[in-house]
N, C-alpha and C positions, 0 to 999 in steps of 0.2 A: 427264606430267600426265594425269590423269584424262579420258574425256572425258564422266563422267557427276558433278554435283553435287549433292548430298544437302540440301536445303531442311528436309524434314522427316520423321520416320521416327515414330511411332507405334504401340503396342499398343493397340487400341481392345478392352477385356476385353467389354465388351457386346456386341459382334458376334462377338467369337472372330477377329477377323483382325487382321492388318500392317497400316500404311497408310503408301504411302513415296510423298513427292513430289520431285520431282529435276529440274536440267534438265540435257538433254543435248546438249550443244555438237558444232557442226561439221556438224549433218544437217538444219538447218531447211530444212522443208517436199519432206525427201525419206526421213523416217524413213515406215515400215510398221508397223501394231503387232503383227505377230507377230515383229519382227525388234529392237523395242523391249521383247518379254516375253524375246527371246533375251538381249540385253544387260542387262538388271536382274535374269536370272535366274543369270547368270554373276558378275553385279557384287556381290550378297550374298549370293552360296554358296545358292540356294533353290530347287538340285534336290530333286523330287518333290513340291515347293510348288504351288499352282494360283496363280500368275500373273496378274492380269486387268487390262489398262489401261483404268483408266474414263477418262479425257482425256489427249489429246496435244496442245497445245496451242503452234502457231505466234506470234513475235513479229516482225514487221514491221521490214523492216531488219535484223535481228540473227538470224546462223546458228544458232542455238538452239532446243530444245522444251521447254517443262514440261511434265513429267508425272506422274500420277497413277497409281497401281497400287495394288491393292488384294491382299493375300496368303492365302489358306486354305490350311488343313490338310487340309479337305474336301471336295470338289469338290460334293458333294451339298447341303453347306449353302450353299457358293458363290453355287450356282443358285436357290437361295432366296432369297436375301438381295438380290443382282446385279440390273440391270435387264435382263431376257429377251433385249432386243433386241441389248444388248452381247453376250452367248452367241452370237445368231445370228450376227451379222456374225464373231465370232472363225471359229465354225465352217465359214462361206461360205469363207474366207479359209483355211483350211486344207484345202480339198478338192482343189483344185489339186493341192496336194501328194502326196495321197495316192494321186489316178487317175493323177498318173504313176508313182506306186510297182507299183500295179497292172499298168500297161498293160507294166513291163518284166520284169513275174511271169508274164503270162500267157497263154501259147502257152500258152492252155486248150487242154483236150482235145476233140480234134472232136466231134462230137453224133454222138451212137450210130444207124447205121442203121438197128437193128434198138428203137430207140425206140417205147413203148408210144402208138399213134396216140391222138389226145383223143375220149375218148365223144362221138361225135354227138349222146348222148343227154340231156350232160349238162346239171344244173339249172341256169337262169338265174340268173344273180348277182340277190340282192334287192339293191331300190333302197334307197342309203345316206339313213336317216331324213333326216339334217343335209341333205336335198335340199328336203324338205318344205316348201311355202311357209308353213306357217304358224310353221316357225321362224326365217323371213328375220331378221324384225326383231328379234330376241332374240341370233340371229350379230350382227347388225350394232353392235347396245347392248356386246354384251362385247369387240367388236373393234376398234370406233372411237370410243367414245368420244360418239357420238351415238344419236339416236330421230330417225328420219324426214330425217335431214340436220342437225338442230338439237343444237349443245351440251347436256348436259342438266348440273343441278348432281348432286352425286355425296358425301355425306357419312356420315361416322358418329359418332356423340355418346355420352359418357358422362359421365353427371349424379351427386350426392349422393354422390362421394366422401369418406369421413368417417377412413379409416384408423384402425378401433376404437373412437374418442371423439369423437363428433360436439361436444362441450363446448368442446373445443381449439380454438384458434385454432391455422392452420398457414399455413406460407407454402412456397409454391412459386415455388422460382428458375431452376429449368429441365423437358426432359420429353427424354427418350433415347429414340426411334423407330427399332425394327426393322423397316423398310419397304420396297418394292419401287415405282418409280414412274416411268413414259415422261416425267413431267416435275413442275412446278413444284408443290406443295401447300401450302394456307393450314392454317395450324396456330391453333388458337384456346385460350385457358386462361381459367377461369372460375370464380366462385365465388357463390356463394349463403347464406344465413344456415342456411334450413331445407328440408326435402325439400320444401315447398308453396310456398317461394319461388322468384321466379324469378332466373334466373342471368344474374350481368352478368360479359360476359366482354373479356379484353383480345386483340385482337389486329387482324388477321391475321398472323403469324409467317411468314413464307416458308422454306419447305422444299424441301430436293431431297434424296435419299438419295443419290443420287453423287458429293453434293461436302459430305457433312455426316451428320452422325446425333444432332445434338438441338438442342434453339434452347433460349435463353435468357429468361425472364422475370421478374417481381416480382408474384404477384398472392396475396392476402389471405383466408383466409375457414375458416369453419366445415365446411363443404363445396367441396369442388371440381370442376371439371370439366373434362371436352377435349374437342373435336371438332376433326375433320380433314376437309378441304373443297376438291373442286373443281369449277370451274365450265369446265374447258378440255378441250379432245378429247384425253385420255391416258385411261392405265390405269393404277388402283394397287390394291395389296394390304398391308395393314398384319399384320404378324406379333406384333408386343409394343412395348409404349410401358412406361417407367420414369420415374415424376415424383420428381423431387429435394425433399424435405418436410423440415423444422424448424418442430417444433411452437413456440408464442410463449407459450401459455399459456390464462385462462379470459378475459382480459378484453383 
């Protein structure tokens, strides 16, 4: 018997990836994830695949993991799409590996005696701009998530969606989000009669790109809109949003 179960496997054509969740029996709370990309890379034939465990997730009592993995074709879009931090820790996690590959390659070659001595003369390293005080607070905004220690809120809005015929009545039932995010985002959907009115919108929608790529709604109108919003110490980057429309008619 197996000792990996297949919950659910997915083509998600909007992102360009796999999405397989599974659990794998017999290792709770002593699996690795790079030894978890081994076994579900072995388990559906997905040599040359890019592999990525976005959750491994322990059940209390029960020797078992679920897990999440996400599959590209291209490592380059991967990294776009993935949350950053997932990359590093993979990568943290594979170095080990490699220094010891190194260290049994490398009865490098002694350093040359006759080694070119360094100019005395040479020009002083310039000082790295990103040292400059006056771009502390600008590192700190793009890194944490704050200004001066304080959460700041973090949004972006787009208003008077009309899809060619502002006359139409359309309804929008969901919004596919190609997005990047250290965590949680409030998704909002909206609608308005005219470009001079204002827009009443439904939501908070909660969002996470790691365990989702679009929320579901009901909202009504001649114009539409979205905005994505947070108010919590992460970092996101939104790549492409796709709203789900059926037009209803003039009245």
């Amino acid at each position: 018997m197996s000792m990996i179960e297949t919950l659910s496997d997915e083509n998600n054509s909007f992102l360009s990836r796999r999405e397989i969740i599974c659990d794998i029996r017999g290792l709770g709370g002593k699996l690795k994830k790079l030894e978890a990309v081994e076994m579900i890379t072995k388990e559906f034939k997905l040599d040359g695949k890019i592999v990525i465990p976005i959750k491994l997730q322990n059940h209390t009592g029960q020797p078992k993991i679920t897990g999440t993995f996400y599959i590209y074709d291209d490592e380059k879009l991967a990294r776009e799409h993935v949350n950053p931090i997932i990359f590093a820790r993979l990568d943290k996690a594979k170095t080990p590996k490699e220094e010891k590959k190194d260290d049994k390659t490398t009865d490098a070659e002694p350093a040359k005696a006759d080694a070119e001595p360094a100019k005395a003369d040479a020009e002083p390293a310039k000082a790295d701009v990103s040292a400059d005080k006056s771009n502390t607070k600008l590192q700190l905004l793009d890194t944490e998530g704050q200004f001066d220690t304080v959460n700041y809120t973090s949004y972006i809005e787009r208003t008077g969606l009309h899809y060619d015929d502002p006359k139409l009545l359309k309804l929008c039932t969901g919004v596919s989000l190609n997005m990047e995010s250290t965590g949680d985002v409030n998704v909002y959907v909206g609608s308005h009669d005219s470009t001079e009115s204002s827009v009443t919108w439904e939501g908070p929608f909660v969002f996470n790109p790691d365990t989702g790529h679009k929320i579901d709604c009901l909202v009504t109108g001649r114009y539409l809109a979205l905005k994505i919003e947070s108010t919590d110490k992460i970092i996101w980057k939104l790549h492409a949003y796709e709203m789900k429309i059926t037009t209803l008619g003039t009245n």
